[in-house]
N, CA and C atoms as a LAMMPS dump frame, in Angstrom:
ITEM: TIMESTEP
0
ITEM: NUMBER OF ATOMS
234
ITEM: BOX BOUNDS ff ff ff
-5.0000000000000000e+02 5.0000000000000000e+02
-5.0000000000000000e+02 5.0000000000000000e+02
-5.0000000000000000e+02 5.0000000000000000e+02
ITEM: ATOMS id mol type element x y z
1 1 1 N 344.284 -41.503 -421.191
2 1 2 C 344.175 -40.225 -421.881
3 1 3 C 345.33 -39.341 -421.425
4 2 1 N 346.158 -38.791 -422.643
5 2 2 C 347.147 -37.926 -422.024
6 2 3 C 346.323 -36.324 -421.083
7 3 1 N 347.389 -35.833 -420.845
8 3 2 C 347.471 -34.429 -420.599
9 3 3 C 346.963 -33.328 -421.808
10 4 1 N 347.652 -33.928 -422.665
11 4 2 C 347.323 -32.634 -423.77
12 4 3 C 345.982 -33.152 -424.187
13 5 1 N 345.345 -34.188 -424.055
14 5 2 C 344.055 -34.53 -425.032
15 5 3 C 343.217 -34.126 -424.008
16 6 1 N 343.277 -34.083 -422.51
17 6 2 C 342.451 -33.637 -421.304
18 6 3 C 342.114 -32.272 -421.909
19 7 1 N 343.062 -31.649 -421.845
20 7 2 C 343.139 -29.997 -422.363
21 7 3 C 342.13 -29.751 -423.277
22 8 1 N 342.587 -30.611 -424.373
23 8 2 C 341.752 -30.319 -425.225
24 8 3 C 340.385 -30.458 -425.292
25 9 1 N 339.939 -31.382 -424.321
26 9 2 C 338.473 -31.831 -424.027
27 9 3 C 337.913 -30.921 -423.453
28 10 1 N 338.834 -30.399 -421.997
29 10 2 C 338.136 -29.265 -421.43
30 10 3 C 337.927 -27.627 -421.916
31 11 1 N 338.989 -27.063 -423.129
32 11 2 C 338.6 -26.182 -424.032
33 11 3 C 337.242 -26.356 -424.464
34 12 1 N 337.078 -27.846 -425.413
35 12 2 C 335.965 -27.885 -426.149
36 12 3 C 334.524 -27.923 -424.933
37 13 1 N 334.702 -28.347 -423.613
38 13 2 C 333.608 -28.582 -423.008
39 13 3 C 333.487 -27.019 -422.562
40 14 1 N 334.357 -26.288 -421.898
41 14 2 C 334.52 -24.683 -421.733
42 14 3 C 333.805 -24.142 -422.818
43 15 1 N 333.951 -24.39 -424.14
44 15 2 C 333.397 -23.815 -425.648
45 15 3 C 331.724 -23.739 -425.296
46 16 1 N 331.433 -24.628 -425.097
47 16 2 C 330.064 -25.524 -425.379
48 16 3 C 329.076 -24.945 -423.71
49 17 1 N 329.454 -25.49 -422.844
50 17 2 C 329.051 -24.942 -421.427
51 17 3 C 329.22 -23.072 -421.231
52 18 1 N 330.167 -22.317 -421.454
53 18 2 C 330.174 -21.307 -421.102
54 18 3 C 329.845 -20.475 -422.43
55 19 1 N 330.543 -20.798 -423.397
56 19 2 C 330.376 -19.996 -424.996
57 19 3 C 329.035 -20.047 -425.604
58 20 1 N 328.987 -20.988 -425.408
59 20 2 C 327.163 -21.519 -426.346
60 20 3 C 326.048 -21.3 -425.467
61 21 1 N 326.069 -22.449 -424.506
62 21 2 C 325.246 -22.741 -423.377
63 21 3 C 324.864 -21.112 -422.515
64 22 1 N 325.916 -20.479 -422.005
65 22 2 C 325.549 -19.555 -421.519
66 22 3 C 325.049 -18.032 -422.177
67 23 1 N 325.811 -17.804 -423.82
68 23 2 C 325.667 -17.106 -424.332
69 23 3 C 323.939 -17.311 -425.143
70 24 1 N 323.617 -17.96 -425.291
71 24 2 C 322.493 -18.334 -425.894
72 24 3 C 321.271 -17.865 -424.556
73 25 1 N 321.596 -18.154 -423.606
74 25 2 C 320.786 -17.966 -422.304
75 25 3 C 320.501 -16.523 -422.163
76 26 1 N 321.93 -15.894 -422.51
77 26 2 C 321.818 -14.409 -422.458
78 26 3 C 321.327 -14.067 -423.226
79 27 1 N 321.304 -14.407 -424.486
80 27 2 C 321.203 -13.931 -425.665
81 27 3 C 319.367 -13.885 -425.246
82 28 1 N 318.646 -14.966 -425.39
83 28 2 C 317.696 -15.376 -425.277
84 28 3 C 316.864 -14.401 -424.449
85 29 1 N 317.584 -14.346 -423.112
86 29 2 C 316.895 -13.072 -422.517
87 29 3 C 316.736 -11.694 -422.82
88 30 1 N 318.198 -11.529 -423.578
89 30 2 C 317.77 -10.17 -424.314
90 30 3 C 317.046 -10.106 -424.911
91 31 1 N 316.446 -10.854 -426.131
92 31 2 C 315.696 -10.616 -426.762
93 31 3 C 314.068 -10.462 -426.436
94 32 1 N 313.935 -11.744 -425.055
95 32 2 C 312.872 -11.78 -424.876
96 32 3 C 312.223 -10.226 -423.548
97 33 1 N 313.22 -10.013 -423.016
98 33 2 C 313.091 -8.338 -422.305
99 33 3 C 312.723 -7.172 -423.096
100 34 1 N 313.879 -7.226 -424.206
101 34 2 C 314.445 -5.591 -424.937
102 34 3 C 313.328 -6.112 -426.49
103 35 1 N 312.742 -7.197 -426.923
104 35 2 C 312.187 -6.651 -427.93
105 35 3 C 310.433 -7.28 -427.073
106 36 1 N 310.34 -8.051 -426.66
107 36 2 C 309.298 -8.437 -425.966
108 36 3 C 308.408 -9.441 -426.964
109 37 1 N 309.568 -9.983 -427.434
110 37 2 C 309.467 -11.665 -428.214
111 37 3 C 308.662 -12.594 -426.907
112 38 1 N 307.956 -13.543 -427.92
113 38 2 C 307.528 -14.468 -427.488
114 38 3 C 308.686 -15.809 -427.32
115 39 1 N 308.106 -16.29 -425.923
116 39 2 C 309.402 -17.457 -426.126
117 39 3 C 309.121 -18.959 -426.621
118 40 1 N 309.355 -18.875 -427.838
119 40 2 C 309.399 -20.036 -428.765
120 40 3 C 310.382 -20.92 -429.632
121 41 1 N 310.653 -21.553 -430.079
122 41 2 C 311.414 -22.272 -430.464
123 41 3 C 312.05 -21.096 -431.33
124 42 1 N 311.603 -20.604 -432.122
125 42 2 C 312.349 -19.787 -433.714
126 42 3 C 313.188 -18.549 -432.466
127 43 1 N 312.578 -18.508 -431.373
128 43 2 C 313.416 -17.178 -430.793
129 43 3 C 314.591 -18.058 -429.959
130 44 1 N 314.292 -19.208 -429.579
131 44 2 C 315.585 -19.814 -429.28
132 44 3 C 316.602 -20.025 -430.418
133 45 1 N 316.226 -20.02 -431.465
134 45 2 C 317.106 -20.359 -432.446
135 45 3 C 318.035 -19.574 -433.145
136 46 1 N 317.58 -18.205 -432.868
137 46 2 C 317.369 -16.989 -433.216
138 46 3 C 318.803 -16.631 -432.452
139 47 1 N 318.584 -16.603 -431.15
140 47 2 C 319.689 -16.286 -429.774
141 47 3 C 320.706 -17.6 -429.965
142 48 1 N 320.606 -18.829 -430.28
143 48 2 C 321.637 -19.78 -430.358
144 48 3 C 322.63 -18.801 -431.964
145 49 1 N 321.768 -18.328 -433.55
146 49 2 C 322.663 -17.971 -434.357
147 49 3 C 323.476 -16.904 -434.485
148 50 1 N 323.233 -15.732 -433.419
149 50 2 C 323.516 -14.701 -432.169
150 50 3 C 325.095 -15.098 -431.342
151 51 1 N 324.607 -16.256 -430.645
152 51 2 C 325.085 -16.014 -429.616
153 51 3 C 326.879 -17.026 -430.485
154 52 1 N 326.548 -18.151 -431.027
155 52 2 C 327.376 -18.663 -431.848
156 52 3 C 328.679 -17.646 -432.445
157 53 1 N 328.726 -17.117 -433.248
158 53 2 C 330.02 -16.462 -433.685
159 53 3 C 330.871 -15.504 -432.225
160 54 1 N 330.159 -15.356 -431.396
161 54 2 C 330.808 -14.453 -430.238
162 54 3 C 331.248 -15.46 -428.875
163 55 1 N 330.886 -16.85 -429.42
164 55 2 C 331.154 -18.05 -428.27
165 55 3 C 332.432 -18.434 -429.215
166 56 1 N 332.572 -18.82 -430.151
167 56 2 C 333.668 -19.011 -431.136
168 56 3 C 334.693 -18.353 -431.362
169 57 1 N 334.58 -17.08 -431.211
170 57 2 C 335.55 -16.093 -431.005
171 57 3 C 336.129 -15.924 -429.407
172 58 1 N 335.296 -15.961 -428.668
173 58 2 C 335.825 -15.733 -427.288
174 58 3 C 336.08 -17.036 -426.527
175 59 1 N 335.551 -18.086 -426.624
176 59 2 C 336.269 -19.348 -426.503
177 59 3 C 337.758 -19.465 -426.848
178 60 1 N 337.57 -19.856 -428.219
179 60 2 C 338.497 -20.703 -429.082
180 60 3 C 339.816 -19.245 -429.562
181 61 1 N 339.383 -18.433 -429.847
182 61 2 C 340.293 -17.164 -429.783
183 61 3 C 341.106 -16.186 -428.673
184 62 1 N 340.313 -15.708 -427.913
185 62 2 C 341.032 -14.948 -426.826
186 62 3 C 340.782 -15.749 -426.003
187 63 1 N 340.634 -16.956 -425.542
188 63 2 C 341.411 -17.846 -424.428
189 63 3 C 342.307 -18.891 -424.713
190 64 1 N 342.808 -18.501 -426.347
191 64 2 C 343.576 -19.34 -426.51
192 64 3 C 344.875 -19.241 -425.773
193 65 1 N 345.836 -20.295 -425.3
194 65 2 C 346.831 -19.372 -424.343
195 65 3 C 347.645 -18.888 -424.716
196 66 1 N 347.979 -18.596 -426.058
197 66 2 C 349.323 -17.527 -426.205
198 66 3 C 348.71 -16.57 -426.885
199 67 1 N 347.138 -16.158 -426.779
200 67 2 C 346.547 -15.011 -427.582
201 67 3 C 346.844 -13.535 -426.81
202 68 1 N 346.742 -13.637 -425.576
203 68 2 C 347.513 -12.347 -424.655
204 68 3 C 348.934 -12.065 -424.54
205 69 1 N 349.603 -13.279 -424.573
206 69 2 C 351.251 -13.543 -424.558
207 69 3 C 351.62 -12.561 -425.93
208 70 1 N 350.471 -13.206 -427.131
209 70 2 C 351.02 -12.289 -428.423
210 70 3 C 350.419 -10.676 -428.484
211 71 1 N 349.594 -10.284 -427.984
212 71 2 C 348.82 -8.99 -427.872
213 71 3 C 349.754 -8.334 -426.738
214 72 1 N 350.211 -8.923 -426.05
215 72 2 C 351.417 -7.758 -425.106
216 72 3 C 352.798 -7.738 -425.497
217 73 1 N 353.323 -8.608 -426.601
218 73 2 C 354.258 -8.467 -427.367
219 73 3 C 354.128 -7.723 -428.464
220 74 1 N 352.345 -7.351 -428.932
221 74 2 C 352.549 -6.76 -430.297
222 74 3 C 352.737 -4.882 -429.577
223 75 1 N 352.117 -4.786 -427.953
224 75 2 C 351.723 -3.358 -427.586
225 75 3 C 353.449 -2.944 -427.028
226 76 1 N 354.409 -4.372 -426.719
227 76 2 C 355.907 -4.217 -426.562
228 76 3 C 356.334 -3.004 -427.368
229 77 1 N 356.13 -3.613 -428.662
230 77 2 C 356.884 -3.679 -429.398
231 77 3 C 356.733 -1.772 -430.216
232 78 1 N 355.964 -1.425 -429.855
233 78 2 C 355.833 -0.232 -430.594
234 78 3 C 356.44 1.115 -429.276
């Protein structure tokens, strides 16, 4: 396995373990604290469709590595 396909494995496992996995956990607890949900399958499911678009974005988007490289060239530049 090269170098670059390692990378790429450990993005996608980073995605999945910290983006999903952990955001869903959080998610999950919020809901079950702040609305005082029962914990059941539909409220896990609930916190996984939650927690999904903000693991996708902060994964795969702002840790991409030239996503800061380009955001301090765009604050350069003005």
């Amino acid at each position: 396995m090269s170098i670059k396909n390692r990378r790429v494995w450990l993005r996608v496992l980073e995605f999945f373990v910290i983006g999903v996995v952990f955001g869903v956990t959080e998610d999950f607890i919020a809901i079950k604290f702040a609305a005082g949900a029962t914990s059941t399958l539909e409220t896990l499911k609930v916190a996984f469709w939650v927690a999904l678009p903000f693991a996708i974005f902060s994964e795969l988007v702002v840790d991409h590595p030239g996503f800061w490289k380009r955001i301090f060239r765009l604050r350069d530049d003005n």
